[in-house]
N, C-alpha and C positions, 0 to 999 in steps of 0.2 A: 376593335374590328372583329367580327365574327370568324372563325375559321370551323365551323361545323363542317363534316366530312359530309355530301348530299350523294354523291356522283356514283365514287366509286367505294363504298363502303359493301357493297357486294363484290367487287370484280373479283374475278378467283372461284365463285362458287358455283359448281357443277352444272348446279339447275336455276340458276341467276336469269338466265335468256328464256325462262318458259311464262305465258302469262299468270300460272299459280301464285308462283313465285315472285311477280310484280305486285299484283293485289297485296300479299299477305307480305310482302317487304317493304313496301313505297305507295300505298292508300291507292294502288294502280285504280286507275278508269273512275276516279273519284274528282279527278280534277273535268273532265266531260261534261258530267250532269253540272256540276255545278257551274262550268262558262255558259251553256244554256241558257240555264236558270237566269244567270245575270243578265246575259242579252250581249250580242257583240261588240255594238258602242263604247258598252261599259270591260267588256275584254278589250278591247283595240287602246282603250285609255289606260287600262292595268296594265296592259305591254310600254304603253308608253312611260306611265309612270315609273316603272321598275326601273327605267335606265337601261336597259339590257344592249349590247353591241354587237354586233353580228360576230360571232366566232370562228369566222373562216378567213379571215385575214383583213378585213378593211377596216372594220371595225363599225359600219355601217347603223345607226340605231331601226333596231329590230320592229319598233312600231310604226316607226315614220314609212318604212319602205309599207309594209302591210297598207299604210295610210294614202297610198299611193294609186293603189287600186282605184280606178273611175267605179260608181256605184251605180252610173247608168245605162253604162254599158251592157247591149244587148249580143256581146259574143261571151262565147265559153270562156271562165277564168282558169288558173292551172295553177297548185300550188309543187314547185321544182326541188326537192331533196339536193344538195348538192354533198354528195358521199365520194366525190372522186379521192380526195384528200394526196394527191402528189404534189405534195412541198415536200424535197426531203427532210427527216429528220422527225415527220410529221405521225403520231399515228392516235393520237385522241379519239378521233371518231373510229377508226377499227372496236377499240375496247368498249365505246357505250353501245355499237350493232351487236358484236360479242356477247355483253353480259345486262343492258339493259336496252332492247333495243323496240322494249315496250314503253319505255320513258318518251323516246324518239317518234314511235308512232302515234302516241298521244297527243304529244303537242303538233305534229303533223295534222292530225285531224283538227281539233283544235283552231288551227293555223288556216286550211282550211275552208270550214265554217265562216271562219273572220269573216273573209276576204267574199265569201259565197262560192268560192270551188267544189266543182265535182268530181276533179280527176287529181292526183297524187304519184308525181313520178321521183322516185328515187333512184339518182345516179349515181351509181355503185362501180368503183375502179374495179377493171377485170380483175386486176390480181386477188381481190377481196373474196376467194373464191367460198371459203368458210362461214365470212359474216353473213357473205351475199345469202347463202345456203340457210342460215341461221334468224337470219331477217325475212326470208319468204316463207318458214316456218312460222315465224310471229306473227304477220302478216294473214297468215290460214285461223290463229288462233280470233286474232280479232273481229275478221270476219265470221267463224263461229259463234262469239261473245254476241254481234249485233254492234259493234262499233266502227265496224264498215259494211258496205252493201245498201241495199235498198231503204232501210229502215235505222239510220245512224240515232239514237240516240232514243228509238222508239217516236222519233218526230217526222217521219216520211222523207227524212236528206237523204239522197242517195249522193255516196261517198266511193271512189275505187281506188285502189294502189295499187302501182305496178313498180315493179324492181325492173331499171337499166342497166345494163352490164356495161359497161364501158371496154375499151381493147387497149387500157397502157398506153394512153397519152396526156403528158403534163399537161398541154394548153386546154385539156377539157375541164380541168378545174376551173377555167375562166368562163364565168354566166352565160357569157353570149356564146361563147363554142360547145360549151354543153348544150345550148339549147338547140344549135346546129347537128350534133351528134344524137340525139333523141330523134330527131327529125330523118335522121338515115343521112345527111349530108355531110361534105367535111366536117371535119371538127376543128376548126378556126373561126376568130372571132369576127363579131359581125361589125359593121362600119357605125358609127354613132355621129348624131342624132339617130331612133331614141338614147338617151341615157342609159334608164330603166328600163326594163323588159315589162315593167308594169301597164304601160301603154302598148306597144308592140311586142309580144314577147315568144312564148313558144307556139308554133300556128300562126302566128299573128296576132295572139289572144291575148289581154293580159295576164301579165302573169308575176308572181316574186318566188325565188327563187333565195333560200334558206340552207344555213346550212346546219348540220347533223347535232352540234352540239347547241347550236343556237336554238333550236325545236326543242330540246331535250332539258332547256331551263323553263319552257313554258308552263308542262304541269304545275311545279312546284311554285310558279309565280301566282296563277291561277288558286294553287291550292294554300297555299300559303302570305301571298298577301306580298305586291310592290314593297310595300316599308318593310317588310322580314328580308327579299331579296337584297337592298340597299344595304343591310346592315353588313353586308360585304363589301371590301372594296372603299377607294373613294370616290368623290363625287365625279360623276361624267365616267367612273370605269366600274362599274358597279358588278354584283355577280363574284360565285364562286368562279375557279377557271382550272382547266385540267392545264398542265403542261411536262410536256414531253424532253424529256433533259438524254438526250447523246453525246459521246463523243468519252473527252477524258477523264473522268468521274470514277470514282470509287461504287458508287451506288445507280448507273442510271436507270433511266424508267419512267412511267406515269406518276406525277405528282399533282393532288388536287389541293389549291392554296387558295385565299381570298384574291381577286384582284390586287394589285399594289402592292403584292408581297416580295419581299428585299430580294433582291437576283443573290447577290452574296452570302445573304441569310440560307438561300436553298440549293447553292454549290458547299459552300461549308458544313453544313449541319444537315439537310436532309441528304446530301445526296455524296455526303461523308468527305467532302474535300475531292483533292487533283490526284488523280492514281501517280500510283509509283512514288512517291513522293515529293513531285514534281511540281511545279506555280503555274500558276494560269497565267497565258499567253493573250487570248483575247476567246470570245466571245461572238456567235450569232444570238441573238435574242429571238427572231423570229421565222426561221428557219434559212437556209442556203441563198433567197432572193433576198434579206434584210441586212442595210451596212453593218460592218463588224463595229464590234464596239473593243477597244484595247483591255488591257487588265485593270487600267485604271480608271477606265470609265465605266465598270461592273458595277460601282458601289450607286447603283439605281435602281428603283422599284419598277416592278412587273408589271405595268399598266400601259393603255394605249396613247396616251395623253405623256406620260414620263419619258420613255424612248423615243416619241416623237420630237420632244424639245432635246432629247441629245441626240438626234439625227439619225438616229434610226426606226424600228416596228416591233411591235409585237406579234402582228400576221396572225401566224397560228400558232404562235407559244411554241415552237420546235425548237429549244434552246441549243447550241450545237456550242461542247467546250474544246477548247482549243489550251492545249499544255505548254511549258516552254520547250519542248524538244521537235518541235513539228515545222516543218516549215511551211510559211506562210505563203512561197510562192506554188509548191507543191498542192496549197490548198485551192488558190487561184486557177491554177488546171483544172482540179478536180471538177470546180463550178464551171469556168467559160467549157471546157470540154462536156456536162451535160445542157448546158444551155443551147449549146450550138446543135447537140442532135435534136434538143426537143422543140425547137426553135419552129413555125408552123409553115416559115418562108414566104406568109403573104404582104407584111410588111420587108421595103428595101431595106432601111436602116438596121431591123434585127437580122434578117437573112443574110445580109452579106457581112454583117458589124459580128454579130458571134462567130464567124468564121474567122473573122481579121482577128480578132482577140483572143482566139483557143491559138492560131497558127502563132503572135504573138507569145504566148505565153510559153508554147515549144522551143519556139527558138531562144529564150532567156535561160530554159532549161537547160539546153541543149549547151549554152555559155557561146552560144553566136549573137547574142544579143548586143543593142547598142543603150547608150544612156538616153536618147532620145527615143528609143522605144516605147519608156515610162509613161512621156506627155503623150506618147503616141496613143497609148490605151487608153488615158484620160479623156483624150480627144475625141475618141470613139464613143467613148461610156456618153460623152457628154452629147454628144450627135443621136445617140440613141434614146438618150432621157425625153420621153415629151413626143415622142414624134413617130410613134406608132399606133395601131388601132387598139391594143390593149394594154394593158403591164409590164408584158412580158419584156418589151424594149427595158423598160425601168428594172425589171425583176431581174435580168442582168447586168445590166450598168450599174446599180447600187452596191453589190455586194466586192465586182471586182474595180470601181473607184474608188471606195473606201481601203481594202488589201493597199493599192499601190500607194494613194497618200499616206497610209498610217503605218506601211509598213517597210518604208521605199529605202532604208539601207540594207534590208535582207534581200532587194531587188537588185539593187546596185551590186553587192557581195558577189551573187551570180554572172555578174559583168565585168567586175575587175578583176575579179580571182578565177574566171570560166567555167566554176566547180557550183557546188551545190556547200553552203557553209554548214549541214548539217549530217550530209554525207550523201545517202542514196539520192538518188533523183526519184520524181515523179514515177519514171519508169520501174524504179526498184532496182537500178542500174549500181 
């Protein structure tokens, strides 16, 4: 299996984010001329060839949605950035606007072209207030270069990109409520049928809607060739892949690994072991909305396709470690209590279900809890699985369904004994 460093073998260096610096590190704006050259058919088939899966959490394959695109369609196409990146835990796409966010626009354009888009919105979480700044700097360079504006590529495309700021809402990470936010509207998701935004999407236009690290493997697929990409990874999870390791770690941080690479092989050895020296307790694999996975279900490979047959996601590779000294219902707060603020309230089942479940999980803290409490959250989780207009319903049912089954005598502890079995409470009490 290939493990070549592509991504982030720059990140760290001063002038990494300037276009000089992209040419004369990464064959910058070399991958351009040459999808051109090829013709789009045969770019739309090199995407699909590569295998590549959307790296913003679905895991989506990246050609087939571009493939989506109606070609006869007589309204505007729209190619949509999605740089929100609020999954906690999550910050991959910060570092390639950061330090390669010439990689990003390339395949943006690129992308693009495929599809026959003239307009390029990138939606950028407010907080990002650095990259943002840093990516409309790059943004000025390209349009200097002639690889945006009137005349892309010397072939008369006219091409534009504009940076959307966002204002610090989780549910805008979700397609449809980005595309609602872009538009000046709330930012909650839209009701489906469409599916895809590729038939009705932002305007009403088609549109796909990509995300930061997903664009940012296209050069290099372009310039390098589907069969070099594959040599990462295994089959169906193909691609190099950043992953963001939080929590109890001796070393955490951004690690860039093949696909399929061992979870235990990069708590162990890259990311130096359990601080203090302490054992792993359990495991997010892919960030705060992905079921936990216990200490003993760690020994799995890092792929989309692996974590799904043991029941939980990879998402956005936001691995979040969990040590023996923590508790696990303490941890359960921390989620139902963001889930519930970020919660958009247009579906019943999450609007009123994240409320029931945060206030639940107070009172077990609290050691007012009952034993029937437990089925009670399941009961919730499970009412809310399936039966909302987006994820989100699922995005907090999964992670606190899995806590109470996997972890339900440290649940119990807090009701027989009315204490907390590892001392403070949530509170810090």
């Amino acid at each position: 299996m290939n493990s070549e460093i592509v991504f982030s073998k720059y990140y760290g260096q001063a002038d990494a984010a300037g276009i000089d610096a992209y040419i004369k590190n990464e064959s910058g704006y070399k991958a351009l001329p040459k999808a051109i050259e090829m013709g789009w058919d045969k770019v739309l088939q090199e995407v699909k060839d590569s295998g590549l899966r959307g790296r913003g959490g679905a895991g989506f394959p990246c050609g087939t949605k571009w493939g989506f695109i109606p070609k006869g369609s007589d309204k505007p196409k729209y190619l949509v950035i999605n740089a929100d990146e609020s999954e906690p835990g999550t910050f991959k796409d910060r570092a390639i606007m950061a330090y390669q966010p010439h990689l990003m626009i390339e395949g943006a354009i690129i992308a693009a072209m495929t599809i026959d888009a003239h307009m390029i919105y990138c939606y950028i979480r407010g907080e990002y207030v650095k990259e943002a700044e840093i990516l409309e700097k790059a943004i000025d360079e390209a349009y200097k270069a002639g690889h945006l504006g009137k005349n892309v590529g010397g072939k008369g495309y006219q091409l534009d990109f504009v940076v959307h700021r966002g204002a610090g809402a989780y549910i805008c990470g979700e397609e449809t409520a980005l595309l609602n936010s872009i538009e000046g509207k709330r930012g909650e998701p839209r009701i489906k049928p469409p599916f895809f935004p590729a038939a009705i999407g932002l305007y009403g236009c088609p549109t796909v809607v990509n995300n930061v690290e997903t664009l940012a493997c296209v050069p290099m697929i372009v310039n390098r060739g589907s069969a070099w990409f594959k040599t990462f990874g295994p089959e169906r999870n193909t691609g190099m892949k950043l992953f963001c390791i939080s929590g109890h770690v001796n070393r955490p941080g951004l690690y860039e690994k093949p696909m399929g690479y061992p979870l235990m092989k990069l708590i162990e050895e890259d990311c130096g072991g359990i601080w203090k020296g302490r054992k792993l307790k359990a495991a997010f694999p892919g960030g705060s909305s992905s079921p936990v996975l216990t200490a003993d279900e760690c020994n799995i490979n890092l792929d989309f396709d692996s974590l799904a047959k043991a029941g939980s996601m990879l998402g956005s590779a936001a691995i979040m470690i969990i040590d023996d000294a923590t508790c696990m219902l303490k941890v359960a707060i921390r989620t139902a209590h963001f889930y519930q603020v970020e919660s958009c309230g247009q579906c019943t089942p999450c609007r009123e279900g994240t409320m029931w479940l945060k206030d639940l999980h107070y009172r077990l803290e609290r050691g007012e809890g009952k034993i029937g409490d437990l089925d009670l959250i399941e009961d919730i989780c499970n009412n809310m699985d399936g039966t909302t207009i987006c994820a989100f319903g699922e995005a907090t049912a999964w992670p606190l369904r899995s806590m109470v089954k996997k972890f339900r005598t440290e649940y119990e502890q807090h009701i027989t004994e009315k204490r907390c079995p590892f001392g403070k409470s949530a509170h810090g009490h």
